[in-house]
C-alpha positions as CSV (number, residue, x, y, z in Angstrom):
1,X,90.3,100.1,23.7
2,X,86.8,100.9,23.6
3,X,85.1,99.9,19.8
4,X,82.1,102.3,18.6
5,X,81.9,101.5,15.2
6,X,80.6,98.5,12.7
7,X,83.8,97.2,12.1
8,X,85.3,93.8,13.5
9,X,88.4,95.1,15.5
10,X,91.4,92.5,15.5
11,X,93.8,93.5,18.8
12,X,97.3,92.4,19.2
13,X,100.1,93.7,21.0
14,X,104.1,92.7,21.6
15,X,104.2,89.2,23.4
16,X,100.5,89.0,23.3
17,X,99.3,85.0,23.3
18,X,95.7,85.9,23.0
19,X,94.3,86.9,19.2
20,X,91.1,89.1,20.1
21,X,88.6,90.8,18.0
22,X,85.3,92.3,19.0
23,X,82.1,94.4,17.6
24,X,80.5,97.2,19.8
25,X,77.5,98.6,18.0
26,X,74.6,101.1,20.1
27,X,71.2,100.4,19.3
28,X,69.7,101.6,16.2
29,X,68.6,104.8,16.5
30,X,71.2,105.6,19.4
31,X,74.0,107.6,18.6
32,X,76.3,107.2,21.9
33,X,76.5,103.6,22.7
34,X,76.3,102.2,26.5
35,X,78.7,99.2,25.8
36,X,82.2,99.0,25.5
37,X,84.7,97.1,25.0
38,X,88.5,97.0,27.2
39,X,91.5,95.2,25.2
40,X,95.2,95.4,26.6
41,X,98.4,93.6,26.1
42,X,101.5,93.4,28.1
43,X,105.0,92.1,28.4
44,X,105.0,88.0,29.2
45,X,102.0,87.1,28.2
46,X,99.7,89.3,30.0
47,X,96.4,90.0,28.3
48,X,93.2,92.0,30.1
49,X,89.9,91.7,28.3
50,X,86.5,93.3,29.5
51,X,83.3,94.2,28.6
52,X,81.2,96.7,30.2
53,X,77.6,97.2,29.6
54,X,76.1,100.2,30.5
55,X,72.5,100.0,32.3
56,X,70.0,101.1,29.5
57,X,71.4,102.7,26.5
58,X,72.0,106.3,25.4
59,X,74.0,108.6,27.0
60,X,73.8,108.1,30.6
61,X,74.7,104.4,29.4
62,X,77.9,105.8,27.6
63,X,79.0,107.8,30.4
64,X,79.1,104.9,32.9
65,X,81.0,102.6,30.1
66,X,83.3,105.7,29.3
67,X,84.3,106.1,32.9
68,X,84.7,101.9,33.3
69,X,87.0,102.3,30.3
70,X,89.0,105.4,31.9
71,X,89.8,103.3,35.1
72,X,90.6,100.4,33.7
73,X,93.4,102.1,31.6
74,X,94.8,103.7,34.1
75,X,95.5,100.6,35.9
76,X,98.8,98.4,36.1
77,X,99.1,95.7,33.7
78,X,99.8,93.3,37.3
79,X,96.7,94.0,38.5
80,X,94.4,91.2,39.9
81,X,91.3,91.2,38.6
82,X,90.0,91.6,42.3
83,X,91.3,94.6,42.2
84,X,90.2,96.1,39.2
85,X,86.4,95.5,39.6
86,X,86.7,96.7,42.6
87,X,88.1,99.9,41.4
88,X,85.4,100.1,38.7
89,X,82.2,99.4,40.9
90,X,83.9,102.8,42.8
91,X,84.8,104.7,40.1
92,X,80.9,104.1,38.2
93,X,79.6,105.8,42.0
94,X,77.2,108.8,40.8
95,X,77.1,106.9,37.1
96,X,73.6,105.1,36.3
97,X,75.8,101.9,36.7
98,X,77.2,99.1,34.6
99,X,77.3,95.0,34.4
100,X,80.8,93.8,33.4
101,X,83.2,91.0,33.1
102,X,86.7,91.4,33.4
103,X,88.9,88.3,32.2
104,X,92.7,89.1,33.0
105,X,95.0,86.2,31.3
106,X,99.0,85.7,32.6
107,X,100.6,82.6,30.9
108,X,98.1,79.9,31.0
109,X,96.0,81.5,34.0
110,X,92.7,82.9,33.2
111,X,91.1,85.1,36.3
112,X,87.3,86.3,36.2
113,X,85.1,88.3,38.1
114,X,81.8,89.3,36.5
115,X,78.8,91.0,37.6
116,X,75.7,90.8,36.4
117,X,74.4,90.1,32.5
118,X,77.2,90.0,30.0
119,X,77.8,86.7,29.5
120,X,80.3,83.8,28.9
121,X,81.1,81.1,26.7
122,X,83.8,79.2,26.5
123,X,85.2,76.1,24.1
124,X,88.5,73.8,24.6
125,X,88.6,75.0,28.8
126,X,85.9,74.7,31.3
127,X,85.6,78.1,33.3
128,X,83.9,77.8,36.6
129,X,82.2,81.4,36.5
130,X,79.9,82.0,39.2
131,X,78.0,85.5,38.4
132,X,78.2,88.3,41.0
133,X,74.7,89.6,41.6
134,X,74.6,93.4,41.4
135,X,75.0,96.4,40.0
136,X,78.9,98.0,39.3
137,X,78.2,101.4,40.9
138,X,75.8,100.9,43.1
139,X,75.7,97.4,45.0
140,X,77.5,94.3,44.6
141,X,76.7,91.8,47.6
142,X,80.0,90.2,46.8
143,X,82.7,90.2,44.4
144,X,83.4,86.0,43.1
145,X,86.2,85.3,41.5
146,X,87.1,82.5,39.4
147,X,90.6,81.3,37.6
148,X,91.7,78.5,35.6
149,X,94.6,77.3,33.4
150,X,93.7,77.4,29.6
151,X,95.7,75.4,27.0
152,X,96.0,77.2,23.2
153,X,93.2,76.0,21.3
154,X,90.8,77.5,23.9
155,X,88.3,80.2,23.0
156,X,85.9,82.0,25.5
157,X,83.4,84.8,24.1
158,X,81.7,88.0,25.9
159,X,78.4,88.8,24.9
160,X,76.7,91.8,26.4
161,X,72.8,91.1,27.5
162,X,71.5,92.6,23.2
163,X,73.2,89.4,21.9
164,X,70.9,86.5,22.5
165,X,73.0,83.3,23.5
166,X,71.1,81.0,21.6
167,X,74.0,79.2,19.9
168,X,77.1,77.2,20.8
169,X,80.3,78.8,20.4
170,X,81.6,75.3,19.3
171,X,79.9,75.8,16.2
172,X,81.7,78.6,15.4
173,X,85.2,77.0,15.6
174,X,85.7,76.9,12.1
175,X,85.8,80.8,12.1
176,X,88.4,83.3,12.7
177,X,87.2,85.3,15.8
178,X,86.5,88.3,13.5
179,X,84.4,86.2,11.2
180,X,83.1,84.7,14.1
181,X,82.1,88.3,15.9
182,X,80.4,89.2,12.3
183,X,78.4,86.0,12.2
184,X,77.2,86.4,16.0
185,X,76.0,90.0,15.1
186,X,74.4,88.9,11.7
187,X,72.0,86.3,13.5
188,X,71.9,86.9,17.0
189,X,72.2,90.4,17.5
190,X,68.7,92.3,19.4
191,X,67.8,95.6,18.1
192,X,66.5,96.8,21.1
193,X,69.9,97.6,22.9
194,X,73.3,98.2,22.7
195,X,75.2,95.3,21.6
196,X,79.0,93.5,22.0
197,X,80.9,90.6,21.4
198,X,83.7,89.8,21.8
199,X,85.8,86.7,20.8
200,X,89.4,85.1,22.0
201,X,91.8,82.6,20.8
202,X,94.5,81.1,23.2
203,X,97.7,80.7,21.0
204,X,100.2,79.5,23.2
């Protein structure tokens, strides 16, 4: 589930219409990485997909991502994405904190709740995020959820805040989401923190 290393990780699982693949690297120098990276798969077509950015980097970073991760996977696959950030904003409670965006998929119906700076891109479907202001942990004014149908062909992105978002992910269409991921990280990646992205395709 949670990606630590330099390598683009492809995810799949049994029914699975979503092909995923995502890099999670710390910062250089850092040997315990405050991002990570949540991929799971169930039965008819239900895919969850987060990413969790620890506040800072380092350890204390790591533990609040770790113990996003931990909740998350203990979770049913069912559960609304409501649910599940709320869980995590009291589960990171004593943690330095975490932003996150959690983007559950069943059939064609995408759900999203994110709060504060990992970001969102999105090509083929138009996602009406609206960002919850806050930190998971310690305060979140309100929780805003958005959903949406997506057709295959659609591709969304998360970025945590140490990949700049200068570029269009329509660009980028041409490449497989791993290729993609390695591209992102090759030019847009800041060396100054922790950094993710991750990349999904809508098959069916």
């Amino acid at each position: 589930m949670s990606d630590r290393n330099d390598d683009a990780r492809a995810e799949s699982g049994n029914g699975a219409n979503v092909r995923v693949a995502h890099l999670c690297l710390p910062m250089p120098g850092e040997r315990e990485n405050g991002d990570a990276v949540f991929v799971r798969h169930g039965e008819g077509k239900q895919t969850q997909l987060a990413v969790i950015d620890g506040l800072g980097h380092g350890p204390e970073a790591a533990q609040a991502s770790r113990a996003a991760l931990e909740l998350l996977a203990s979770l049913a696959i069912g559960t609304s994405v409501l649910d599940a950030i709320q869980a995590v904003h009291r589960a990171l409670r004593g943690t330095r904190g975490a932003a996150a965006t959690l983007c559950f998929m069943n059939g064609p119906r995408l759900e999203i709740c994110a709060v504060g700076n990992v970001g969102l891109m999105s090509v083929n479907c138009v996602i009406p995020l609206v960002v919850s202001a806050g930190v998971l942990g310690h305060q979140v004014a309100k929780f805003r959820i958005c959903s949406c149908d997506v057709s295959p062909r659609a591709r969304f992105g998360l970025l945590s805040d140490g990949v700049s978002l200068r570029f269009r992910l329509e660009e980028l269409k041409h490449l497989d989401p791993a290729q993609a991921c390695r591209f992102i990280f090759d030019r847009y990646r800041r060396k100054e923190d922790d950094a993710t992205v991750l990349i999904a395709d809508v098959l069916s």
